[in-house]
C-alpha positions in Angstrom: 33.1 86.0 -26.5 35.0 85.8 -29.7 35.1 82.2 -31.2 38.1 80.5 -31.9 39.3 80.4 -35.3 40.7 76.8 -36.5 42.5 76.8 -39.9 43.0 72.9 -41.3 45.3 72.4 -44.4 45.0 68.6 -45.0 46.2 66.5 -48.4 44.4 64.3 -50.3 41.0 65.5 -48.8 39.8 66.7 -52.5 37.1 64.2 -52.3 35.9 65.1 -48.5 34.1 67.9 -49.1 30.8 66.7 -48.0 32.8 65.6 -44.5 34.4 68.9 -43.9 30.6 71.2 -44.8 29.0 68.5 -42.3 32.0 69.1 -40.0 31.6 73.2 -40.4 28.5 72.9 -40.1 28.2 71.5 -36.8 31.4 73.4 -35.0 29.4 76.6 -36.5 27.8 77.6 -33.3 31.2 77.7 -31.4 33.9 77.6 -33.9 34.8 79.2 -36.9 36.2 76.7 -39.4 38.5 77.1 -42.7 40.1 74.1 -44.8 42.5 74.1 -47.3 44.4 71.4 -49.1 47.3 71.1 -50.6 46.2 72.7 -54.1 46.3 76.0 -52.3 49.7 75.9 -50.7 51.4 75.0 -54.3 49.7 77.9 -55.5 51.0 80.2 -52.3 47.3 81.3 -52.3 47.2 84.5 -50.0 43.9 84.0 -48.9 45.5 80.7 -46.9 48.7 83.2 -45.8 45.9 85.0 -44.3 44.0 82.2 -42.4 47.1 80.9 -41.2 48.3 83.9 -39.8 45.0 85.0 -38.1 44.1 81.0 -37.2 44.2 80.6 -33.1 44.4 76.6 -33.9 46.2 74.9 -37.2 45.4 71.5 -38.1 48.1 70.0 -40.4 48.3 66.3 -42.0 49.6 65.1 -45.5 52.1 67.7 -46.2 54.6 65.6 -47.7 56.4 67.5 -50.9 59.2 70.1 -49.3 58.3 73.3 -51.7 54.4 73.0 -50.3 55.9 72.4 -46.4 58.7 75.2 -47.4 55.8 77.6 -47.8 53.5 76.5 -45.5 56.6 77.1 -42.6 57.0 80.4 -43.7 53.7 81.6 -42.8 53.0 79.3 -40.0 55.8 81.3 -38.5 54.5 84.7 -39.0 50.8 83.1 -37.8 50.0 83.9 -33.9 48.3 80.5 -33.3 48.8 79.5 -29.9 48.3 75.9 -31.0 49.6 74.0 -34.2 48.7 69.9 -34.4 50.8 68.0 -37.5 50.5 64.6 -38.4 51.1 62.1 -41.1 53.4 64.9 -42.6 57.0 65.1 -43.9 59.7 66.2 -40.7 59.8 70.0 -41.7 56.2 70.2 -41.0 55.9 68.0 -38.1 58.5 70.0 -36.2 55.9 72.8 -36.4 54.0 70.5 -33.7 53.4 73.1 -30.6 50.5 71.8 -28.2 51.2 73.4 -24.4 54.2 72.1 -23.4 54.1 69.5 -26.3 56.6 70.8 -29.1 58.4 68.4 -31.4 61.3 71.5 -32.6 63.5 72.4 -29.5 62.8 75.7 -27.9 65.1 77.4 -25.6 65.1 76.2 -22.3 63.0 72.9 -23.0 63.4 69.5 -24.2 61.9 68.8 -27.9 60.2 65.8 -29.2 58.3 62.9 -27.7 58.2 62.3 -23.8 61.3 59.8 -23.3 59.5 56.6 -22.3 57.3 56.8 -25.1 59.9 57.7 -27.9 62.1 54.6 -26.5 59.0 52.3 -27.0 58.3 53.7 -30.7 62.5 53.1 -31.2 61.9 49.6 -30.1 58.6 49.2 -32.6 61.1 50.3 -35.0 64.0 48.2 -33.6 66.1 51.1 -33.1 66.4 52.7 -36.3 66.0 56.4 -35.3 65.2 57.5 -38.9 61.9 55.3 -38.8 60.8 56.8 -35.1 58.3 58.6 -36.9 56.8 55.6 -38.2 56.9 54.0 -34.9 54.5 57.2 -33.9 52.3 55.0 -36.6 52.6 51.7 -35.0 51.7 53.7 -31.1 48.3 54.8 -32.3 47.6 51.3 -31.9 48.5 50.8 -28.7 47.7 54.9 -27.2 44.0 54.5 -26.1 45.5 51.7 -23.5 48.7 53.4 -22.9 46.8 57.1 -22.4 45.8 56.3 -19.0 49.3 54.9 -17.9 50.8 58.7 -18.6 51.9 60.7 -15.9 50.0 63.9 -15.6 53.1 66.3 -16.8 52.4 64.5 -20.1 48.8 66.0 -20.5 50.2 67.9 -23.6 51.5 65.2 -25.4 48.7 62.9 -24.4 46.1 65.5 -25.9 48.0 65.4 -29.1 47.7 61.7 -29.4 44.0 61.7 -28.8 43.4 64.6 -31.3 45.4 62.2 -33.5 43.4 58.8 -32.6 40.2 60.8 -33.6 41.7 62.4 -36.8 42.7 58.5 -37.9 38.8 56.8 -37.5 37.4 59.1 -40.7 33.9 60.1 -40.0 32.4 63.3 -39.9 31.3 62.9 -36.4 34.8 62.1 -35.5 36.8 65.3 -37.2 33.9 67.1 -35.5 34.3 65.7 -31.8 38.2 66.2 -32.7 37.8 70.0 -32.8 35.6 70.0 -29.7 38.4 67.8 -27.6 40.5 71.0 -28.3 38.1 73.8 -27.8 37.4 72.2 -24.4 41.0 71.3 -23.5 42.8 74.3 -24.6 39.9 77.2 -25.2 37.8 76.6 -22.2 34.8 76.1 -24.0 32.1 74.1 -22.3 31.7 71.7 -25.2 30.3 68.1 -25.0 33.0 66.0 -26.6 31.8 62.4 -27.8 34.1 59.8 -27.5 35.8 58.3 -30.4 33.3 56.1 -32.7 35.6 53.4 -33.7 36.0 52.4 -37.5 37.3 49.2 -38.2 40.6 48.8 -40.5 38.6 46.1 -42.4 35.1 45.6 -42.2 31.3 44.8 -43.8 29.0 47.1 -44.8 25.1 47.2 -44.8 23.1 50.0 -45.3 20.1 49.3 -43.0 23.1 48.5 -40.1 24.0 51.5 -37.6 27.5 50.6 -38.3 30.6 48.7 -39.4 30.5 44.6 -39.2 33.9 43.2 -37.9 33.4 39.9 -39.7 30.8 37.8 -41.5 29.6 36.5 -38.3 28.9 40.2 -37.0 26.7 41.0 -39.8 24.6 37.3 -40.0 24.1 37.7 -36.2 22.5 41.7 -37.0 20.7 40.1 -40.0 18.9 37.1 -37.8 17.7 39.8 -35.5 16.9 42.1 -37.7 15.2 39.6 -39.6 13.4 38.3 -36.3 12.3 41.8 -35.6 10.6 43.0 -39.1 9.5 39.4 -39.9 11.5 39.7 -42.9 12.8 36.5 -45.1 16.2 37.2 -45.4 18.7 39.9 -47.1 16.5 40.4 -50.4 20.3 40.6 -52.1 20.7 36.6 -51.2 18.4 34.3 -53.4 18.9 30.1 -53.9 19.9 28.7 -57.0 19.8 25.5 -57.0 22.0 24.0 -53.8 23.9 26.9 -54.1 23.7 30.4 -52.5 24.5 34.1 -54.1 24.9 36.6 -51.8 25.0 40.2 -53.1 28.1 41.8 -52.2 28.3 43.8 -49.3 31.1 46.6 -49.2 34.2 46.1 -47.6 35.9 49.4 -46.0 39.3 49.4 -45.6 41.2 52.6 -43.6 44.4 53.1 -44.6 47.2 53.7 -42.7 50.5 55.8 -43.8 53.6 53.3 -43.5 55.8 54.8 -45.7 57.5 57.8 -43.5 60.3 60.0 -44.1 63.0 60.2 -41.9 61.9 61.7 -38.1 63.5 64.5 -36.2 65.1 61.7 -34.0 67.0 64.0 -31.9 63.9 65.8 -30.7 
């Protein structure tokens, strides 16, 4: 059996390289991977014509300047992809959005765009300004891993898309990885394990002994005492007295950003 071919084209991801190799590297065995930024659509590279049109999954987000998403439409709809997931993009490419019966664009016959009950909630996040609804998808993700299970089952499309989307925003390798899975296992039949989504805080402390993120100074002294506890060790060797006063070495904050500056929505969809 053939594997299925994913084809990413993400912005801003210059500096990811290490993720996406780590990422190929572990979908290798049942998934063949490509990724592209946004270099290569303003230079109308033909080797990413090529992937797009023989991709059988595109994964879109950061297109945001109209000759790049011009381009990039062009060959998505010459591409035979029976699957195409856009986020965090400008509303030319996010009408490419086509995921089962999920389609943002309006095809014959069917109804375009977000399930009702959910677009009226992001037009109320928004209070009613329909050129901001796509910035109200923004404010969801907060609430979707609550709301998912609340869905009626004819939404299984759309609720996929939002789930590929909740593990595309927590950036870690292991995340983008078990986002590709989600979709070989809901939409290619592939008997893949899928891990659920390893949460990154929006702000948090950093420590590189810790397995993870610390949600608050209180987190990471309660880690420290045990950890301290368990080793017999005298404390962080980064905090030392001087005098009645303590310095602490700093520990690194990470911060995910989150896109709040949208471009008008395809509000009739």
């Amino acid at each position: 059996m053939a594997k299925p071919s994913f084809v990413a084209i993400v912005g801003l991801e210059h500096f990811n390289k290490k993720v996406w190799d780590e990422v190929k590297a572990d979908l290798s065995p049942v998934a063949h991977l490509q990724q592209f930024t946004e270099w290569e659509l303003e230079r109308k590279d033909p080797a990413v014509a090529q992937a797009i049109q023989q991709a059988d999954c595109l994964f879109i987000s950061m297109i945001n300047f109209k000759e790049q998403a011009d381009w990039l439409r062009e060959q998505v709809a010459k591409s035979n992809a029976k699957l195409v997931f856009a986020f965090e993009s400008m509303p030319e490419v996010m009408a490419l959005n086509r995921v089962g019966d999920y389609a943002v664009a309006q095809r014959p016959g069917q109804k375009g765009g977000m399930p009702e009950p959910v677009k009226k909630i992001a037009r109320m996040l928004v209070r009613g300004r329909d050129e901001d609804t796509l910035y109200g998808y923004t404010k969801l993700m907060k609430l979707m891993q609550t709301m998912m299970r609340f869905m009626p089952a004819k939404a299984r499309d759309f609720k996929n898309w939002m789930q590929v989307n909740i593990y595309w925003n927590q950036p870690l390798a292991a995340n983008v990885s078990s986002m590709f899975k989600f979709i070989l296992r809901e939409y290619f039949g592939r008997p893949v394990e899928v891990p659920p989504v390893v949460e990154v805080p929006m702000m948090g402390l950093y420590h590189p002994d810790a397995p993870g993120f610390f949600k608050d100074i209180k987190a990471y002294r309660d880690w420290q005492k045990r950890r301290d506890k368990a080793t017999g060790r005298q404390g962080d060797k980064g905090i030392r007295r001087q005098g009645d006063g303590e310095t602490q070495r700093s520990l690194a904050t990470h911060h995910q950003s989150s896109i709040s500056n949208h471009q008008s929505s395809i509000s009739n969809h």
